[in-house]
LUMDOZA-289959 format. One record per residue (C-alpha): y, z, x negated; residue in three letters. Coordinates in nm, 4 decimals, always signed. Each point is the difference from the previous one (the first is absolute). Layout:
// residues N
+----------+----------+----------+------+
|        v |        w |        u | resn |
+----------+----------+----------+------+
|        Y |        Z |        X |  ALA |
...
+----------+----------+----------+------+
END
This chain:
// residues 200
+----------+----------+----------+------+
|        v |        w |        u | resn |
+----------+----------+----------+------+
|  +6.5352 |  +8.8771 | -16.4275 |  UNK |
|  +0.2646 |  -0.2222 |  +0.1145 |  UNK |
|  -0.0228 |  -0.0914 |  +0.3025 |  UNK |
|  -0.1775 |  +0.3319 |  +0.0936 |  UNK |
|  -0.3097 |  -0.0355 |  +0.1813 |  UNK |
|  -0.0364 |  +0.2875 |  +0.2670 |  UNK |
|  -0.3349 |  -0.0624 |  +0.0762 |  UNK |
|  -0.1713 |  -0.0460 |  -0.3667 |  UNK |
|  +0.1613 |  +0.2817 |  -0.0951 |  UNK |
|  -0.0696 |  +0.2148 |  +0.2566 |  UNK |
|  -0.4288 |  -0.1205 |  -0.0805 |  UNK |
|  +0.1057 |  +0.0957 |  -0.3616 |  UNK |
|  +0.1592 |  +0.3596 |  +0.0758 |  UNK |
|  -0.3232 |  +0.0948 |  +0.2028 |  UNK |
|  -0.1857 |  +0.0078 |  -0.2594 |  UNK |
|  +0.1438 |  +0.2548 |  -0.1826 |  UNK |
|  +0.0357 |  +0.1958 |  +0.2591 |  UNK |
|  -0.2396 |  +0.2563 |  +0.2114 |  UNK |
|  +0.0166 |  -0.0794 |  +0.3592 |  UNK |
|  +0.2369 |  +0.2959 |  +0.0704 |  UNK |
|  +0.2606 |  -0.0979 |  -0.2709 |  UNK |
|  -0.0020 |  -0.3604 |  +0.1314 |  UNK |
|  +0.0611 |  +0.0818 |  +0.3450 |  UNK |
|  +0.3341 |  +0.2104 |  -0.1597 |  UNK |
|  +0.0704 |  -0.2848 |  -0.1619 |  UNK |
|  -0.0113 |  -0.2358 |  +0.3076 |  UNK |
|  +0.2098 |  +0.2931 |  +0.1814 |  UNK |
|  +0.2905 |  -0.0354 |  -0.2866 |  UNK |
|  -0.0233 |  -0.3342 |  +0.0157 |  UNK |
|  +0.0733 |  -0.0319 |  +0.3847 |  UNK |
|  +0.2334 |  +0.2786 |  -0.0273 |  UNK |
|  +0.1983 |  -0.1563 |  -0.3008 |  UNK |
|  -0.0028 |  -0.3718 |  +0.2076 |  UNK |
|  +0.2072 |  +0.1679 |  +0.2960 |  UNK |
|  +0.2322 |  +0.2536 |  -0.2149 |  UNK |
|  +0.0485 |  -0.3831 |  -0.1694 |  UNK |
|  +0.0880 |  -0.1537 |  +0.3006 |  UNK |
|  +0.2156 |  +0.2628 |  +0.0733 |  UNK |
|  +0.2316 |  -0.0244 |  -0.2498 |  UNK |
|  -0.0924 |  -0.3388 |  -0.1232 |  UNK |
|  -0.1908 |  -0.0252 |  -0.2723 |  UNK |
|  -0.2260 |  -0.2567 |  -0.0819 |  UNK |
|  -0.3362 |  +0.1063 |  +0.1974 |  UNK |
|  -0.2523 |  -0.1596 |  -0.2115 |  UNK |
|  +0.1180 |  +0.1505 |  -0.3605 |  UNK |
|  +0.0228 |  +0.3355 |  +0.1928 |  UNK |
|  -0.3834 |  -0.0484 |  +0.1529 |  UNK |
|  -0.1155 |  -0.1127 |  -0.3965 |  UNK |
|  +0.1511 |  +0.3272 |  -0.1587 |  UNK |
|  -0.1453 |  +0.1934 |  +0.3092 |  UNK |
|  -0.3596 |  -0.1403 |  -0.0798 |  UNK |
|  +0.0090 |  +0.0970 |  -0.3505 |  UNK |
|  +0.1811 |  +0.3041 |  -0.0064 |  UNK |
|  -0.3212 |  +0.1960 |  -0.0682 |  UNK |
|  -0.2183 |  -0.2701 |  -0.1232 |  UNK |
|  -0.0933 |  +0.3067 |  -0.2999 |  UNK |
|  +0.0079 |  +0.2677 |  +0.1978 |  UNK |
|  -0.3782 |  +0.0113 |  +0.0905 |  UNK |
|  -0.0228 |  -0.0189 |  -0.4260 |  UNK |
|  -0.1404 |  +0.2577 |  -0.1987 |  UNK |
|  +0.2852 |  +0.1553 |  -0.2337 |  UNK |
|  -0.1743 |  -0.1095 |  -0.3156 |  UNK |
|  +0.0260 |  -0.3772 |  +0.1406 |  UNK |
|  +0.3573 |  +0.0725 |  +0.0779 |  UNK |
|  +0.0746 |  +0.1108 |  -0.3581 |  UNK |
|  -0.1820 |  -0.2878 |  -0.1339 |  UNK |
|  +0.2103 |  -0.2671 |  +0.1815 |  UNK |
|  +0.3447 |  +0.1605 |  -0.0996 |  UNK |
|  -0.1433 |  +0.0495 |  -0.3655 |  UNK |
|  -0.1902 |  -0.3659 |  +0.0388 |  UNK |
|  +0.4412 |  -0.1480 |  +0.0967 |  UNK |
|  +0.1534 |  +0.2245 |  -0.2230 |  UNK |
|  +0.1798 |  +0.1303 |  +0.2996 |  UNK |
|  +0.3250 |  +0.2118 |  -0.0107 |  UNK |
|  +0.1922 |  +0.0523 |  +0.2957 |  UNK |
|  +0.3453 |  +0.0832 |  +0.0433 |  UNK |
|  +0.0499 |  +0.4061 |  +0.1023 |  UNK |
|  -0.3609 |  +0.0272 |  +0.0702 |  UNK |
|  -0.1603 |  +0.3173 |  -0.2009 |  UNK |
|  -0.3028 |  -0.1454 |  -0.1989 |  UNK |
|  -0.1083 |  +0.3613 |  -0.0961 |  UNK |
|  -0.1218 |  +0.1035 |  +0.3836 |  UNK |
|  -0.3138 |  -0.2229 |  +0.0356 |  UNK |
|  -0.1125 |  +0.0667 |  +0.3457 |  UNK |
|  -0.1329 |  -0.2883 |  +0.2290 |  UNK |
|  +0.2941 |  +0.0023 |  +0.2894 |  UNK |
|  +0.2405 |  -0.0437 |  -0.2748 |  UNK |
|  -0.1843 |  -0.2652 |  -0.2150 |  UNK |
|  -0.1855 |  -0.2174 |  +0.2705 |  UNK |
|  +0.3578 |  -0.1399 |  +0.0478 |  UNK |
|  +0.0687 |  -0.1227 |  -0.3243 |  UNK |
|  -0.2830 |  -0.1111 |  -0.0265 |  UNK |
|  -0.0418 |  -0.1800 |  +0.2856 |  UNK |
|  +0.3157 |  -0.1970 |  -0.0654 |  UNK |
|  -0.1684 |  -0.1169 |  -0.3368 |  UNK |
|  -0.3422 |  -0.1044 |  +0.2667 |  UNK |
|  +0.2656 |  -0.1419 |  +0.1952 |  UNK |
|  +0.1081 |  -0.2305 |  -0.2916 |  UNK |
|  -0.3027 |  -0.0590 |  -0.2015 |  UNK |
|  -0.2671 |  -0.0445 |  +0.2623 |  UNK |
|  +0.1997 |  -0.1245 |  +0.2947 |  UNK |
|  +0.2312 |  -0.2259 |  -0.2234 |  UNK |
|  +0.3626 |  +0.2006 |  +0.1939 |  UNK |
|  +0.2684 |  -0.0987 |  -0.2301 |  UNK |
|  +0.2328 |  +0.1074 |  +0.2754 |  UNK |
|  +0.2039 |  +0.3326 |  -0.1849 |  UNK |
|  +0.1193 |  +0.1113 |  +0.3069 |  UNK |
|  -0.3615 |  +0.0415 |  +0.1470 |  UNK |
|  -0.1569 |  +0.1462 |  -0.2970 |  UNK |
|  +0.2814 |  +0.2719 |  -0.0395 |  UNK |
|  -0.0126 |  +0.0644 |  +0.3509 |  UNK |
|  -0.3835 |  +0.0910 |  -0.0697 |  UNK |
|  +0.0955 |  +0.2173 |  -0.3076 |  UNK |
|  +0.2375 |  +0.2143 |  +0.2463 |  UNK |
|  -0.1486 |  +0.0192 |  +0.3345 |  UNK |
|  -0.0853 |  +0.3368 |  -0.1095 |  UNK |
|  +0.2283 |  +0.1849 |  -0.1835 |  UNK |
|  +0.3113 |  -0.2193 |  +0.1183 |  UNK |
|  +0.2778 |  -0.1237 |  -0.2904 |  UNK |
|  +0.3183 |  -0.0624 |  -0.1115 |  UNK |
|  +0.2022 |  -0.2765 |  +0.2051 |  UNK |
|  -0.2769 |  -0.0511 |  +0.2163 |  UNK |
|  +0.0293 |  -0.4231 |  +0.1969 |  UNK |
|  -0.0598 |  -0.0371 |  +0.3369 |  UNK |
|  -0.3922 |  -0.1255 |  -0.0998 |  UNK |
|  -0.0575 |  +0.2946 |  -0.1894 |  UNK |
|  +0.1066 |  +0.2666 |  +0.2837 |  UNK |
|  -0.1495 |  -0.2305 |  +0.2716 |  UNK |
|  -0.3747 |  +0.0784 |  -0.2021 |  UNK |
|  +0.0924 |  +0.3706 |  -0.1008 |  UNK |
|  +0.1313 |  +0.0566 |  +0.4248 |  UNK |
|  -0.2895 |  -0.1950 |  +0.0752 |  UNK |
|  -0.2714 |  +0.1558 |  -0.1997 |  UNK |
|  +0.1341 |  +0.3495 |  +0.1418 |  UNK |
|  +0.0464 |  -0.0748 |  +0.4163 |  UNK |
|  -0.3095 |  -0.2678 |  +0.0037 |  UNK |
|  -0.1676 |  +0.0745 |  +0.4124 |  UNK |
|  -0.2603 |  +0.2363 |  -0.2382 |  UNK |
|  +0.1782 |  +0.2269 |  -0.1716 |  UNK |
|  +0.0292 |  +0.2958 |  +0.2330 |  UNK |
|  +0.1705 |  +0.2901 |  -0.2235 |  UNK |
|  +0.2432 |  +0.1902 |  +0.1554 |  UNK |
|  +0.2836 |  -0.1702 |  -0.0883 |  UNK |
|  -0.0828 |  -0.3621 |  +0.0683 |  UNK |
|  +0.0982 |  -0.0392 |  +0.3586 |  UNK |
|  +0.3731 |  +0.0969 |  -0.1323 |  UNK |
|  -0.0053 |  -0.2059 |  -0.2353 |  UNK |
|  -0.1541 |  -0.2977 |  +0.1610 |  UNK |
|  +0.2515 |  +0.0482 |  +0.2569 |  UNK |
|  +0.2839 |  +0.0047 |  -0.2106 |  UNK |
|  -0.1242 |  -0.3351 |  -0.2201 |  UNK |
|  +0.0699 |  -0.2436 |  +0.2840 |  UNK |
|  +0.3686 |  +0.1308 |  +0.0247 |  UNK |
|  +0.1364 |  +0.0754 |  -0.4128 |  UNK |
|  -0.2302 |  -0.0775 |  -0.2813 |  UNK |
|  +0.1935 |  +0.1917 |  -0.2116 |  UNK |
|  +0.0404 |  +0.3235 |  +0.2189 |  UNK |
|  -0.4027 |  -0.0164 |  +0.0427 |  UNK |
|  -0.0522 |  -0.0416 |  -0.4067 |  UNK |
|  +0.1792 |  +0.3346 |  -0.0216 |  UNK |
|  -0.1808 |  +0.1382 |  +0.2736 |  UNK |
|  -0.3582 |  -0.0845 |  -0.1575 |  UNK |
|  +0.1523 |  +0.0773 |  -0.3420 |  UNK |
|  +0.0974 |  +0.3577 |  +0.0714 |  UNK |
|  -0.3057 |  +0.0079 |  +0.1737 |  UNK |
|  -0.2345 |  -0.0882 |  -0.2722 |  UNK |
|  +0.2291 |  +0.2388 |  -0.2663 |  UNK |
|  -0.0849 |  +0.3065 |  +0.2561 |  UNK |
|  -0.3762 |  -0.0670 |  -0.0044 |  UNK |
|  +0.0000 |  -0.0178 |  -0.3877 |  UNK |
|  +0.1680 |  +0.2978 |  +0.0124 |  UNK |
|  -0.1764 |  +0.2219 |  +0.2262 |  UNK |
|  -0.3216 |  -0.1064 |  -0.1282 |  UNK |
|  +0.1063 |  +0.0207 |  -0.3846 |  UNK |
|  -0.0382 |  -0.3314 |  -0.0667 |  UNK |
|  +0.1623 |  -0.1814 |  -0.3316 |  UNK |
|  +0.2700 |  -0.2080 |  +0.1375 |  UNK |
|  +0.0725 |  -0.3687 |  -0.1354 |  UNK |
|  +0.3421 |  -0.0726 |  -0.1102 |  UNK |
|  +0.0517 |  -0.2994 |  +0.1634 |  UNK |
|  -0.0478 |  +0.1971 |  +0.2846 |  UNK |
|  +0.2788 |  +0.2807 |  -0.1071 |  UNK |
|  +0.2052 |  -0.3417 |  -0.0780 |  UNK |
|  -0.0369 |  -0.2041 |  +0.3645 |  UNK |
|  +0.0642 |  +0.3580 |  +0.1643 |  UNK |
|  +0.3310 |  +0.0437 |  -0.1701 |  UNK |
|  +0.1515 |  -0.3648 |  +0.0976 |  UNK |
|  -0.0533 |  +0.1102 |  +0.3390 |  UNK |
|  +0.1516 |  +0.3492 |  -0.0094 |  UNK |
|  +0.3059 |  -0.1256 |  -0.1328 |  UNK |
|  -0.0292 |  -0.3012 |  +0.2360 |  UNK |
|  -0.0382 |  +0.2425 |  +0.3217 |  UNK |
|  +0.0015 |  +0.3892 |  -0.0880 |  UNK |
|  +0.0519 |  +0.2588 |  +0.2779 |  UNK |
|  +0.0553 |  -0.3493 |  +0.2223 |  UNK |
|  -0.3691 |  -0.0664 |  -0.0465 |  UNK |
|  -0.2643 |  +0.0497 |  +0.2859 |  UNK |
|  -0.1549 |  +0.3546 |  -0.0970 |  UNK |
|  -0.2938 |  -0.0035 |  +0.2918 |  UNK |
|  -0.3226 |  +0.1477 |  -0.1642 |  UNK |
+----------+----------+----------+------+
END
């Protein structure tokens, strides 16, 4: 996919999706395109990841399991023994992403195999999708207007925002927690600490 067509892949996308998970698609996509042009990133890379960060997520979890058994899949710090759909409809959308949609890009795949859980040494790309994916105009969870707010201003300092966010939720609702989660929060707390921005 090289050079990236916007348009057929936006015709491809749709139809994996329902209606509703398109239109959240076409919201990450335009919100990923201006948090790119804010801190200049390359806006059509950043719309292509946006359009197929949940090209599996509409999957049932027996499809997802067959495409990462199908690619032999293993991915780094990801725990293969939780099987539940909003962990696995990354990965294995970033194998869709390849295989069907010919992305050979591994900056946009592995930004669709974290905009969930997050990572280790995350690239601009990759927190542009994850940021984007969360703030997108309709997501509206307590907690989104902060951290919309504060993505405009220090992509970093919103990452740890959403990330502490995200670990509270899993928390308080008992929730298994990924480690690459547990391992993107803890480059920020040592990155920002007590300094960071602790609104709720």
């Amino acid at each position: 996919m090289n050079p990236i067509d916007l348009n057929d892949l936006e015709k491809g996308v749709q139809r994996y999706m329902t209606a509703a998970r398109f239109a959240h698609a076409q919201g990450v996509r335009g919100t990923a395109a201006a948090l790119s042009r804010t801190y200049g990133y390359d806006e059509s890379r950043a719309q292509a990841a946006a359009l197929l960060h949940d090209i599996a997520r509409d999957l049932p979890l027996e499809e997802m399991k067959r495409i990462l058994k199908g690619a032999n899949a293993a991915f780094d710090g990801v725990d293969v023994v939780v099987a539940t759909a909003s962990l696995l409809h990354a990965r294995a959308g970033a194998i869709i992403a390849r295989e069907q949609f010919g992305v050979e890009d591994g900056e946009i795949l592995r930004s669709i195999e974290l905009h969930t859980t997050g990572g280790r040494d995350m690239t601009l790309l990759e927190k542009i999708v994850f940021i984007a994916d969360f703030i997108e105009p309709g997501r509206i969870f307590r907690g989104s207007k902060t951290a919309r707010n504060t993505a405009f201003k220090d992509i970093d300092k919103s990452m740890y925002y959403i990330l502490r966010f995200l670990l509270r939720h899993l928390v308080i609702n008992k929730k298994y927690i990924c480690k690459n989660t547990v391992f993107a929060y803890n480059e920020y707390a040592l990155k920002y600490g007590d300094n960071a921005n602790n609104e709720n």
